[in-house]
N, C-alpha and C positions, 0 to 999 in steps of 0.2 A: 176384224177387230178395229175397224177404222170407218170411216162415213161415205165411204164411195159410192152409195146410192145417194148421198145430198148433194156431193158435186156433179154427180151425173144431171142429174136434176138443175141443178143450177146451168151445168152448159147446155143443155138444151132448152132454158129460159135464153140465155144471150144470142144462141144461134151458131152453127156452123161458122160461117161469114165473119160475125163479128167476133167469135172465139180465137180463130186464125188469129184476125186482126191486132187481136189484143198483145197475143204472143209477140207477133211481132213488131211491136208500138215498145214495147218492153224488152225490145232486142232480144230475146232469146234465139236468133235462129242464127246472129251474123257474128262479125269480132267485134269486141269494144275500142279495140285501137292502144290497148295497153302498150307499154313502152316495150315491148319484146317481140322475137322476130317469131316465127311460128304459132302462132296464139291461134287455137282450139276452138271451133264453134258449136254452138249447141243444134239440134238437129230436128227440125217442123216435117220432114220428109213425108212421114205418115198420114199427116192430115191433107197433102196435098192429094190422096186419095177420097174422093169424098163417102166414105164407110161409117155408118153409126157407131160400130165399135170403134173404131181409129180412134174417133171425137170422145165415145165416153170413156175411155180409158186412159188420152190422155189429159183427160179434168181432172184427175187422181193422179196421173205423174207417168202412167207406163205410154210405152212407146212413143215417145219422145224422149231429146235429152237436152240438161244445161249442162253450161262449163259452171265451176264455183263463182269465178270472178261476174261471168254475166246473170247469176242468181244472188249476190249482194248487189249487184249496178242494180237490177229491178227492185228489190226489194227496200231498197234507199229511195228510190224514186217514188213509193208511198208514204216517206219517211218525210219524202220533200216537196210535198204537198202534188202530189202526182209528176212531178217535173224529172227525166230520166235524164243523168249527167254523164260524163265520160269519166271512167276513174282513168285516174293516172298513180302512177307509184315511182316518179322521181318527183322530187321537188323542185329541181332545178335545171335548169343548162347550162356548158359554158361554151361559147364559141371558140374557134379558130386564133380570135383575138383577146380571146380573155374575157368578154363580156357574157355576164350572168343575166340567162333569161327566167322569170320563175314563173313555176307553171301555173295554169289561173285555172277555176273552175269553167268548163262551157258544158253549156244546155244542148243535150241532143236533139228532146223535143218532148211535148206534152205527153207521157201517155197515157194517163185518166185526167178526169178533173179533178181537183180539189177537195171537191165532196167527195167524193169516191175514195180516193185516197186516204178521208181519214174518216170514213167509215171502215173501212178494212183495217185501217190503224185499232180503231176502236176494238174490233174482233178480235184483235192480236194482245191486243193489252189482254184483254179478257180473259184467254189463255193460259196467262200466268197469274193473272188475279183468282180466275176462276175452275182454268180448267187441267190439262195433265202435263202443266207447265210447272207448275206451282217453285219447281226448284231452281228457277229462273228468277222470281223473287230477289231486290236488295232491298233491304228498310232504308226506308225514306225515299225511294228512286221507283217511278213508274216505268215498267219494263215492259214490251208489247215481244210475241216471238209466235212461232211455232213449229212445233217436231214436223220429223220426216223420220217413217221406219219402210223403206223401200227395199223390194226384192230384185236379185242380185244378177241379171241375163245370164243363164248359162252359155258355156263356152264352145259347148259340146253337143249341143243340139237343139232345140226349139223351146222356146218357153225360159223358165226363171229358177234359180235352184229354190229349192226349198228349206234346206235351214242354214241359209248366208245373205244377211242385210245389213244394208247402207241405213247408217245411224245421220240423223241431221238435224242441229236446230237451228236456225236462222233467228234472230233478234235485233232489237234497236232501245236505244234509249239516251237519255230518259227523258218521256215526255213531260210536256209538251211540248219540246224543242231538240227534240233528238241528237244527239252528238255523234254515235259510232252506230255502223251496222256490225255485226259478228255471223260470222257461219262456222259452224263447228260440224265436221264432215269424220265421221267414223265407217273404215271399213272391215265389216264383219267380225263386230263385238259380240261377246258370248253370251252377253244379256240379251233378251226380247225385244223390249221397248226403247226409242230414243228418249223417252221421261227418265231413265235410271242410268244414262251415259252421256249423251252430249248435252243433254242439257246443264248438267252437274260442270262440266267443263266450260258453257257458256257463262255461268254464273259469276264460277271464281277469275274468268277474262273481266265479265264486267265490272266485278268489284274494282276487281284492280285501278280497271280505267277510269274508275270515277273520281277514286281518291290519287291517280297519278295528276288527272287535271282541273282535280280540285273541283269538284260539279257541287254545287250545293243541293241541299236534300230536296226534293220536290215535292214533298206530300208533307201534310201537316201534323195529322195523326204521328207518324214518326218521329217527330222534331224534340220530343216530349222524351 
């Protein structure tokens, strides 16, 4: 029900070598450094075998894994014209003596270019403009996202259960200057598809945020 013969296809236009690469250009494999002590890393293990299957399967998402926090960091970083940042979640310090440090944005490192970056942006809008997004939609606000309905490792033996999936939409907006990323992680919802669950929950987060900070409408057509 989903296109895993086109991203098969596509990772093997990029290559073995530079598929890795990319993974990890977009930290998926390491910690992002977040304010907490134990922080979770996403896991390349697989590919370090070099197996046809290993690669096409995880172009599509299996056998590999992200943390949430380092699948918004990546996913911001096409947000932000390919430039991958460190999140943080204090805003501030105080020291010893009282004095407040506050915390600044810094650049990890490029990990597409620019072009790239919002070409894929482009794809994403599209999504909810055009594809099984659509409930991701706010008028007047161009929104870019896209589901994940991923199946669920069994616990108890090899392979993947079959009727328990990870719901997911990941989104930004609104273009073309993005303010917020959003991931909306569902596990083991009774519906099918992540179009009829986290997207619906994405939606009403971003409404919210638009009119908490006041975003003006971005599309013209809406204005009206």
């Amino acid at each position: 029900k989903s296109l895993n013969t086109g991203t098969i296809f596509v990772g093997r236009q990029v290559g073995k070598k530079d598929f890795y690469g990319y993974l990890k250009k977009f930290g998926l494999d390491g910690a992002t450094g977040i304010e907490m002590g134990g922080e979770a890393v996403g896991n390349l293990a697989n590919l370090e075998i070099n197996s046809d299957i290993n690669y096409a399967t995880a172009s599509y998402g299996q056998g590999i894994s992200v943390t949430p926090i380092g699948l918004v960091a990546a996913v911001s970083a096409l947000a932000n014209d390919g430039k991958l940042m460190k999140p943080y979640i204090i805003d501030s310090f105080i020291d010893a003596d009282g004095k407040a440090a506050k915390a600044e944005p810094r650049e990890v490192r490029q990990a597409v270019s620019a072009r790239t970056a919002n070409l894929v942006l482009a794809m994403m809008v599209s999504v909810v403009e055009n594809g099984h997004a659509k409930g991701a939609r706010i008028p007047g606000y161009k929104i870019g996202g896209k589901t994940g309905t991923a199946q669920i490792p069994s616990t108890d033996r090899r392979g993947y259960d079959a009727d328990r999936t990870i719901h997911t939409f990941v989104g930004f907006g609104p273009m073309p200057n993005p303010k917020f990323t959003i991931l909306v992680k569902l596990d083991a919802p009774k519906a099918r598809f992540a179009e009829s669950t986290s997207v619906k929950v994405f939606h009403d987060i971003a409404e919210e945020l638009v009119q908490y900070y006041h975003l003006a409408p971005t599309e013209e057509a809406d204005r009206k």
